[in-house]
Every structure is written in C-alpha cells, then in structure tokens.
Backbone bond lengths (Angstrom), bond angles and torsions (degrees), N, CA, C in turn:
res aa  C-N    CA-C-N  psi(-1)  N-CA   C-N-CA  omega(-1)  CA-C   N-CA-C  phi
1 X - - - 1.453 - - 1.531 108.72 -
2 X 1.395 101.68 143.51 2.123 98.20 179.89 1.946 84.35 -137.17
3 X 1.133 79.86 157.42 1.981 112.06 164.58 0.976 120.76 -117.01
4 X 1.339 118.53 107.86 1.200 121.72 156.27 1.463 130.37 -101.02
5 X 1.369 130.91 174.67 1.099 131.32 -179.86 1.420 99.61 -138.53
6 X 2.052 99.06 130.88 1.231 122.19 -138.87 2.013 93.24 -113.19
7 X 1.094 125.55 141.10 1.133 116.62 166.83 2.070 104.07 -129.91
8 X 1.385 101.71 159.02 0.988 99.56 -155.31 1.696 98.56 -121.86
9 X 1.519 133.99 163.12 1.477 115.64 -176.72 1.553 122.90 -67.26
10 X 1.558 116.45 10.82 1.108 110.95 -173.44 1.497 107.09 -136.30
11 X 1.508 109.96 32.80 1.193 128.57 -173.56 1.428 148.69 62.29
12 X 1.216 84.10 -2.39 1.858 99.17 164.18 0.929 126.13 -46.94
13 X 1.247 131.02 136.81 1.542 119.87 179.13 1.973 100.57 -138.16
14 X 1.417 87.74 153.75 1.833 107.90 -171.05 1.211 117.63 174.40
15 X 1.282 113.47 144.42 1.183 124.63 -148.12 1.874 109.00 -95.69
16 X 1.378 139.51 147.02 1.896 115.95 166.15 1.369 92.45 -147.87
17 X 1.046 123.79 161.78 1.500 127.56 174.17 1.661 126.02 -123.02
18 X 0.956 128.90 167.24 1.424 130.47 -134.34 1.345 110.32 -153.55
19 X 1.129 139.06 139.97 1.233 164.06 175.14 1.633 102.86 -37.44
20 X 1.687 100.75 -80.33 1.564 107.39 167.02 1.436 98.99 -141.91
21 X 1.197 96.34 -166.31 1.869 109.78 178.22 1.316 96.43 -50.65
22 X 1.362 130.64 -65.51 1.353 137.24 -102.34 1.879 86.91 -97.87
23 X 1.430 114.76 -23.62 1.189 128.97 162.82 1.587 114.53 -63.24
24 X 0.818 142.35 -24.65 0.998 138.75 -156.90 1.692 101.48 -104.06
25 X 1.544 108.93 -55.77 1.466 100.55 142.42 1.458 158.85 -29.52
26 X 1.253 84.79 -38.35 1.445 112.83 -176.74 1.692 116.85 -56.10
27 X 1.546 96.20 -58.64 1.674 123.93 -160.28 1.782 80.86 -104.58
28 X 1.448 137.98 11.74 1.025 124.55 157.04 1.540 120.25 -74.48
29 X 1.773 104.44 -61.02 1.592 130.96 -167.82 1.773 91.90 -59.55
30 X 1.617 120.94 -25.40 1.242 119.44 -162.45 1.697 110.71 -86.13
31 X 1.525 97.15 -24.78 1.974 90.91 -179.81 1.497 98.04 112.55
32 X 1.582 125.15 -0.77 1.756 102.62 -151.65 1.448 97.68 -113.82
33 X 1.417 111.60 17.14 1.517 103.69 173.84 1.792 106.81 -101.38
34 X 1.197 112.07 151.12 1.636 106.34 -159.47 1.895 96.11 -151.07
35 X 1.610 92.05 143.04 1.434 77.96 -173.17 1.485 107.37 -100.22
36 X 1.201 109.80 151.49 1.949 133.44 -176.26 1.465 108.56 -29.38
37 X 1.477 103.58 -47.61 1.241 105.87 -153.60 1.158 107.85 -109.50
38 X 1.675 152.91 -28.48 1.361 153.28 157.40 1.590 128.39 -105.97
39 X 1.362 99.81 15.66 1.798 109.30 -169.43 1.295 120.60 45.68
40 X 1.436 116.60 15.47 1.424 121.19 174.58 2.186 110.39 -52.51
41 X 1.379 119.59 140.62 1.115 98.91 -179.44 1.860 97.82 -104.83
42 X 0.747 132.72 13.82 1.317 143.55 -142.87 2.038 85.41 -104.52
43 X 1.328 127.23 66.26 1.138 114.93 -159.90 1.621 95.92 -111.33
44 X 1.439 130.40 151.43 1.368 125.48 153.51 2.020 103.50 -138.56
45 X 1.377 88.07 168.11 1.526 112.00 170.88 1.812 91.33 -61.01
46 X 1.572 96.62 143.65 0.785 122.62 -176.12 2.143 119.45 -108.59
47 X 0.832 143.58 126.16 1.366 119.07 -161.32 2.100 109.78 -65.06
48 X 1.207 114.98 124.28 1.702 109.01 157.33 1.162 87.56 -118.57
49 X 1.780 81.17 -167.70 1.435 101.79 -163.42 1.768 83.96 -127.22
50 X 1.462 114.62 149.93 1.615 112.72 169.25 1.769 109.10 -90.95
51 X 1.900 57.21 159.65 2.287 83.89 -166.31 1.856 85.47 -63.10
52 X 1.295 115.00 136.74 1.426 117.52 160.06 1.105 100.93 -140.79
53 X 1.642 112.93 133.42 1.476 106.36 176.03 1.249 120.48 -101.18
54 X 1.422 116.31 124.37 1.391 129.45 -178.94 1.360 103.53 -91.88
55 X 1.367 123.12 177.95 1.708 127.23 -174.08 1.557 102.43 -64.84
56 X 0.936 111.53 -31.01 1.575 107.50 -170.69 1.704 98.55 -54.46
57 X 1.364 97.53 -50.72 2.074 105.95 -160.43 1.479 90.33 -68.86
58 X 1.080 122.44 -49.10 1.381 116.40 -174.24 1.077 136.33 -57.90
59 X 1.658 107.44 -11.01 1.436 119.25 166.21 1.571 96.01 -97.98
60 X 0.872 133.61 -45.62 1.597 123.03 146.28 1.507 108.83 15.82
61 X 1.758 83.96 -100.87 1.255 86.39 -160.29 1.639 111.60 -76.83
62 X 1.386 143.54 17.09 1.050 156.18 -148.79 2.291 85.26 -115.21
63 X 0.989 104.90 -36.89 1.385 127.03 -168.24 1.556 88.90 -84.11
64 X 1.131 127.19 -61.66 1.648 128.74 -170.37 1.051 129.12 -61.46
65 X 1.904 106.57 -27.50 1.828 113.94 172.99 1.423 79.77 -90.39
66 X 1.488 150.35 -76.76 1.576 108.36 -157.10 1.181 149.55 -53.30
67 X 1.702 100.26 -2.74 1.243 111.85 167.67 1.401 121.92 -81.48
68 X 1.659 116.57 -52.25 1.115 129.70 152.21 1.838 117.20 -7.01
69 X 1.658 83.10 -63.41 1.581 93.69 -177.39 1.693 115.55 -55.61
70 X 1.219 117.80 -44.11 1.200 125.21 -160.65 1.529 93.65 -81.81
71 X 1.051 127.83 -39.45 1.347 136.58 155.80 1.416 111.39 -11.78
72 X 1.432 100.77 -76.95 1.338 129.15 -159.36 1.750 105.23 -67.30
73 X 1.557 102.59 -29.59 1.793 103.67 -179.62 1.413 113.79 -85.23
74 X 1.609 108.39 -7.35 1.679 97.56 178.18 1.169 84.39 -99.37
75 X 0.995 150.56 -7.76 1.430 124.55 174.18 1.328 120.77 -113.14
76 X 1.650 121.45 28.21 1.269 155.53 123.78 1.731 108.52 -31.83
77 X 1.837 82.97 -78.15 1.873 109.06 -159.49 1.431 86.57 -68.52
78 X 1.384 129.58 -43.95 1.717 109.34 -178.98 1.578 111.46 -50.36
79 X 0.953 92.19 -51.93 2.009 83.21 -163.42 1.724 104.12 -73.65
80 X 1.646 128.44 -26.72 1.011 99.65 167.46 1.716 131.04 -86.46
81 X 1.439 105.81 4.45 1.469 113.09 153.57 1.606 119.84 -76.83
82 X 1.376 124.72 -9.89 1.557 135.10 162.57 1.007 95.95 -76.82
83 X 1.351 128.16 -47.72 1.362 89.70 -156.20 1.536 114.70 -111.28
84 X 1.499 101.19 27.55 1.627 110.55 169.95 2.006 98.12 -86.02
85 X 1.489 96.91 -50.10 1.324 91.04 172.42 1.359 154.60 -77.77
86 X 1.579 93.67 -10.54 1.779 117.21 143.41 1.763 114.19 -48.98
87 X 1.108 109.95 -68.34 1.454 129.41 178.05 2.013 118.81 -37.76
88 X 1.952 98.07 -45.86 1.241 106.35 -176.04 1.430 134.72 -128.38
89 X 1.302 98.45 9.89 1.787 133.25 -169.38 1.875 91.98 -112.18
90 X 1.125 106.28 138.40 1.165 120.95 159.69 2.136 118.42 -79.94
91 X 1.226 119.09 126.38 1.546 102.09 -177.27 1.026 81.01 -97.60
92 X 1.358 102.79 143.07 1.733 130.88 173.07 1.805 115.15 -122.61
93 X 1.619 103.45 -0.51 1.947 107.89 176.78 1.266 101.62 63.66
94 X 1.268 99.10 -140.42 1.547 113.68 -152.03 1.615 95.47 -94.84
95 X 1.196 144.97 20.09 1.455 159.99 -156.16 1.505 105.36 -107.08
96 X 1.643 113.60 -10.01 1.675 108.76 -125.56 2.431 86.63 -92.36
97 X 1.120 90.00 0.41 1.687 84.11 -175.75 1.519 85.52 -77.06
98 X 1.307 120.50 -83.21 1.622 125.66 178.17 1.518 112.38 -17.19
99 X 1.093 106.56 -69.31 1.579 110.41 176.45 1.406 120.48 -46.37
100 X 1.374 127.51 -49.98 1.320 127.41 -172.22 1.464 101.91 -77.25
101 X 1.442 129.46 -20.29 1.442 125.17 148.59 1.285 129.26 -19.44
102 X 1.896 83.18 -76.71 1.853 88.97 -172.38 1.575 112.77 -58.92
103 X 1.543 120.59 -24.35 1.302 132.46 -143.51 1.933 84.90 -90.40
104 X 1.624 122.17 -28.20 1.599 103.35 -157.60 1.930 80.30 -108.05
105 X 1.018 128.98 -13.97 1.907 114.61 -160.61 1.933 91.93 -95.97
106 X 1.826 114.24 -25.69 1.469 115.45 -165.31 1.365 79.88 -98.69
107 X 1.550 142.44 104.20 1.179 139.75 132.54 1.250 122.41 -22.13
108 X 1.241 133.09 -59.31 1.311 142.30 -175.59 1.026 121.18 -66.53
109 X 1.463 126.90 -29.10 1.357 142.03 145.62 1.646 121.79 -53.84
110 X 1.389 135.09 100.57 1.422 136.81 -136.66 1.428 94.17 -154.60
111 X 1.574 117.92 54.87 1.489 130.67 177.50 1.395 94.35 -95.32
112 X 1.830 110.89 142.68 1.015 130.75 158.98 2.170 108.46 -79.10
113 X 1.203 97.27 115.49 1.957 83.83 179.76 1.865 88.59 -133.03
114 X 1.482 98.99 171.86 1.313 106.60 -175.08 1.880 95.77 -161.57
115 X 1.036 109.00 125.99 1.685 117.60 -179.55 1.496 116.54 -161.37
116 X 1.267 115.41 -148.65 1.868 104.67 179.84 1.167 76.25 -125.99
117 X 1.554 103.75 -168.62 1.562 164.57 -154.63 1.278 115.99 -158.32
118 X 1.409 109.07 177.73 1.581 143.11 176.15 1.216 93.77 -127.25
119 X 1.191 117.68 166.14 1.670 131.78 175.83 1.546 94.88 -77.98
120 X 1.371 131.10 -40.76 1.527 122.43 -141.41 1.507 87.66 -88.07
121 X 1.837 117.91 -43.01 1.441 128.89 166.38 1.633 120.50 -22.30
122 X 1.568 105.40 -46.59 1.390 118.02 -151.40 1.738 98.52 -115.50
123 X 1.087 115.89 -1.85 1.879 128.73 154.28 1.473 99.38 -73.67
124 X 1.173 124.14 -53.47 1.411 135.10 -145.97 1.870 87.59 -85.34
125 X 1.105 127.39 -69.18 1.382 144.13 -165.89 2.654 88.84 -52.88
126 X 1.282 101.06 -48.10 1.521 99.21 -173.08 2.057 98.23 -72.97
127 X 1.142 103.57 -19.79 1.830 94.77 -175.32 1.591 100.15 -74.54
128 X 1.599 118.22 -35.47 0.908 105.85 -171.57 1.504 112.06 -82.95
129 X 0.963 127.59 -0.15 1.866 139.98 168.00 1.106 110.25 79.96
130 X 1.800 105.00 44.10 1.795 127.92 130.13 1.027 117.44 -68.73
131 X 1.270 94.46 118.97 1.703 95.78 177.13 1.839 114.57 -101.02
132 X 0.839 119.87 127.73 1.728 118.92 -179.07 0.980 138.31 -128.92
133 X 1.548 134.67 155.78 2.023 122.61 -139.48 1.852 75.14 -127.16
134 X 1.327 96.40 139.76 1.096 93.80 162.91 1.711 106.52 -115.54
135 X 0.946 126.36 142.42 1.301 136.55 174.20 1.618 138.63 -109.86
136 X 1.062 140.80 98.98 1.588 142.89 -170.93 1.494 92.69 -40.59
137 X 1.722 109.28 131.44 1.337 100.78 157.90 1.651 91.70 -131.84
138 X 1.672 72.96 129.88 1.701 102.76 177.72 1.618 105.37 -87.22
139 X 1.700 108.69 123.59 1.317 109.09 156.88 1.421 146.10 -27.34
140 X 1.274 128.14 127.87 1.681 111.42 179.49 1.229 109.58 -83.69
141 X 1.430 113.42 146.40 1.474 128.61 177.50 1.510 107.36 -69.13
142 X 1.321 122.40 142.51 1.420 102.98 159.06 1.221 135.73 -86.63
C-alpha cells in the first residue's frame, strides 16, 4: 500500500492510497481519479515528503507499543474486575438507586448488587450519605 497526496486543478488537496504506484497511474492516464471535494477529474500527485524514521520516531513508536501495552493490561484488570462482579454482585439494571436503598436503610439486609444510575439519581443517593464506586465496564471480547 502507498499514500499519496492528491491535488486537484482547483487546488484541493487530499490524500488516498493505493495498491502500488503502478495503480495509481493506472486510474490516472484513465480519468477515474476525482477529487473529494469538487469532482474535478483533472487530478495529479501532489509533492510529500517520506515517513523515514529517525531515532526520534523510533522512540515514537518504541513509546506507542508500551503504551499500547499498558493499554492492553488495564483493560485486562477491567474485565477481570467484571467479571468478579458478574460472578458476586447481584445485577439489579436500571432499579439499582431503589435497590441500594433498601440494601443501606435495612442493615440486616447485606446484598452485594451492582446496576446504573442517572447523574441526578446518584446526587440524590450521595445527599443522602450513599456513597458510590463507579467503575469502567470494559466490554467482553468475543
């Protein structure tokens, strides 16, 4: 695959990418390249400059997979914190203001539940001196 950047006779400029050169040629000599923004067909290469990676980029991207990585481990620990609380939390849906009611005024009542809110729900639930965790829930992979 290559990128080029395409300019058009009325100065538009934008970038599309291509198979190889020889493609890009191809659907040039033919008329079928067209620009984005005025349907002009009148399209040519435009001058860049190529990606070369110097030490700088290379710590770049040396910088981008460890992030990636770390990326990838909180959203490890997310799903295996789902699915501790799938496992030991009761889901209660959209119920869960009501519910955590009965669960903080009935002492004796000592249910684990887990559901959503509304913002105005969860103002109302902190005035009354509920206190509540909110937690990222990360999607499951299939």
């Amino acid at each position: 695959m290559i990128k080029y950047k395409l300019v058009c006779k009325n100065k538009h400029e934008f970038e599309s990418w291509f198979s190889e050169s020889q493609e890009y040629e191809k659907l040039s000599k033919k008329k079928l390249l067209e620009c984005i923004y005025c349907g002009s067909i009148n399209v040519k290469k435009n001058i860049m400059s190529p990606r070369i990676l110097s030490g700088q980029n290379k710590d770049k991207e040396k910088e981008n997979k460890i992030f990636n990585k770390e990326v990838q481990k909180a959203k490890n620990d997310f799903l295996k914190l789902r699915k501790f609380v799938e496992k030991n939390f009761e889901f209660v849906g959209d119920r869960f203001a009501d519910r955590v009611r009965d669960v903080y005024y009935d002492k004796k009542s000592n249910k684990n539940i887990y559901g959503s809110t509304t913002q105005q729900e969860r103002e109302e639930l902190k005035e009354e001196g509920i206190n509540l965790t909110t937690i990222p829930w990360v999607e499951k992979e299939n």
